[in-house]
C-alpha positions as a Markdown table, in Angstrom:
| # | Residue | x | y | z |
|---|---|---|---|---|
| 1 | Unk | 0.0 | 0.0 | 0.0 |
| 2 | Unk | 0.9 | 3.6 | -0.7 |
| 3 | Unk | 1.2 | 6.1 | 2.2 |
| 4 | Unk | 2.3 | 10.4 | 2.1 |
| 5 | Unk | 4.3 | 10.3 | 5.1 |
| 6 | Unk | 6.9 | 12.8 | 6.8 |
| 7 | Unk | 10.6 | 11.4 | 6.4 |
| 8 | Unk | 12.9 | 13.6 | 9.1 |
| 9 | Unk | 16.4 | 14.7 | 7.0 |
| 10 | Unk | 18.2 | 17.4 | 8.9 |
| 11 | Unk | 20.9 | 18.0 | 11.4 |
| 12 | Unk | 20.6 | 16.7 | 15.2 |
| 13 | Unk | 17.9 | 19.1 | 17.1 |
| 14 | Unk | 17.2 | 20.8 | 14.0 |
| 15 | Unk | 14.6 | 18.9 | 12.0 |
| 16 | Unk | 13.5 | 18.6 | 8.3 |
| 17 | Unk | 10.9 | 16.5 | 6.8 |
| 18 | Unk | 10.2 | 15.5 | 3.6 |
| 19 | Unk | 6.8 | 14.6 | 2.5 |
| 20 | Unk | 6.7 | 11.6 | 0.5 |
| 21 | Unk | 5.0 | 9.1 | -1.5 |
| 22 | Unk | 6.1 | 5.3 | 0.3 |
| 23 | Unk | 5.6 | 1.8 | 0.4 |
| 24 | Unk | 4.2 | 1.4 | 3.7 |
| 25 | Unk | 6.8 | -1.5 | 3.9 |
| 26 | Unk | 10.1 | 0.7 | 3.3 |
| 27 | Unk | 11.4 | 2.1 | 6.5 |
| 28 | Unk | 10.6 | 5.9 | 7.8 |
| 29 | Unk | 13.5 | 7.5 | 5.5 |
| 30 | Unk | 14.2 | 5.0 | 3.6 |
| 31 | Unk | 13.2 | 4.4 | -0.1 |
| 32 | Unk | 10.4 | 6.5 | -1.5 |
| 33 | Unk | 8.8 | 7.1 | -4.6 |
| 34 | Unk | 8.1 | 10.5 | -5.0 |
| 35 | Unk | 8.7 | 13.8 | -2.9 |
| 36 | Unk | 5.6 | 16.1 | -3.1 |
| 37 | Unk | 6.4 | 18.6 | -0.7 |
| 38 | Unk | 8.3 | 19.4 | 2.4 |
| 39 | Unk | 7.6 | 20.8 | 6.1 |
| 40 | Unk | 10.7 | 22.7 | 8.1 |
| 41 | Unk | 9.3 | 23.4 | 11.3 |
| 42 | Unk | 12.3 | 24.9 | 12.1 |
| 43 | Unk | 11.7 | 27.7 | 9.9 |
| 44 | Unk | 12.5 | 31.3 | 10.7 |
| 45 | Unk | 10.6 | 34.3 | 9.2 |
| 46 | Unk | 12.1 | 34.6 | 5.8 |
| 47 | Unk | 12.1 | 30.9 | 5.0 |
| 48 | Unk | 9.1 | 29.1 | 3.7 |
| 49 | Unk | 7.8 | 26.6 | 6.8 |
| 50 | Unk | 5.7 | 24.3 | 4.5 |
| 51 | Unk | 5.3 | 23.3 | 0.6 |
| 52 | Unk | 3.0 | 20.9 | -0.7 |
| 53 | Unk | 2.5 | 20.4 | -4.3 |
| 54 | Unk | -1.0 | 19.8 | -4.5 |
| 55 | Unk | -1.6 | 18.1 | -7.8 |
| 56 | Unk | 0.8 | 15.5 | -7.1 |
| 57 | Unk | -0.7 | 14.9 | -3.4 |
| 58 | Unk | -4.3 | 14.8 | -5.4 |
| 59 | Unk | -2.9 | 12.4 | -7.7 |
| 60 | Unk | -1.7 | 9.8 | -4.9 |
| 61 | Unk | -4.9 | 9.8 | -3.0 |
| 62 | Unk | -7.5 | 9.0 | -6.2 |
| 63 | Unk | -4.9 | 6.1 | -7.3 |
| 64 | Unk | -5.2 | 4.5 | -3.3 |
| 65 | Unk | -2.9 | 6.4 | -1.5 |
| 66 | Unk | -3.8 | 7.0 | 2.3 |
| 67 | Unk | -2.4 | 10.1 | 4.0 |
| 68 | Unk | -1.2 | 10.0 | 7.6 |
| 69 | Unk | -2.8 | 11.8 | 10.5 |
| 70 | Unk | 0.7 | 13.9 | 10.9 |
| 71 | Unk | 0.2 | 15.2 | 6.6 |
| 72 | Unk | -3.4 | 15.2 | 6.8 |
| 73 | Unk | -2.8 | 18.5 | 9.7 |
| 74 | Unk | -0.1 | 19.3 | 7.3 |
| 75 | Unk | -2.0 | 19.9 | 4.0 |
| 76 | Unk | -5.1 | 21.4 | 5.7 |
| 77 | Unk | -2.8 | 24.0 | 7.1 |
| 78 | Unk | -1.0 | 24.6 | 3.3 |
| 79 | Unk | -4.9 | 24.7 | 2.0 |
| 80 | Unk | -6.1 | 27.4 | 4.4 |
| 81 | Unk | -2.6 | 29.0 | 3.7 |
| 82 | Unk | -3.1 | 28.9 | -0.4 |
């Protein structure tokens, strides 16, 4: 099964995720198959805290893909935001 999940990058104490398209199977950052956005909560107030390309997300979830409670937060945020 496909999942949009966060995968943390970043330095220690300062955390980066990566919104991705998964196997549910492959670890947390491991292999993925797409990267459709990104969330840096972390952000000061001249960088952008939260980027979500929409069409791609759209795409995943009417072929299956089921969002996580963590990106489902996420993407309602980016909505309201756009």
């Amino acid at each position: 099964m496909v999942v949009i999940r966060l995968a943390r990058s970043g330095a220690k104490k300062r955390p980066f995720y990566n919104i991705v398209a998964a196997d549910s199977r492959d670890r947390r950052d491991g292999r993925f198959i797409e990267r459709v956005g990104f969330y840096n909560p972390m952000a000061s107030e001249s960088e952008q805290g939260l980027a979500v390309d929409m069409e791609r997300l759209n795409y995943w979830k009417d072929n299956g893909a089921q969002l996580l409670q963590t990106v489902q937060r996420l993407v309602k945020t980016a909505a309201k935001a756009a």
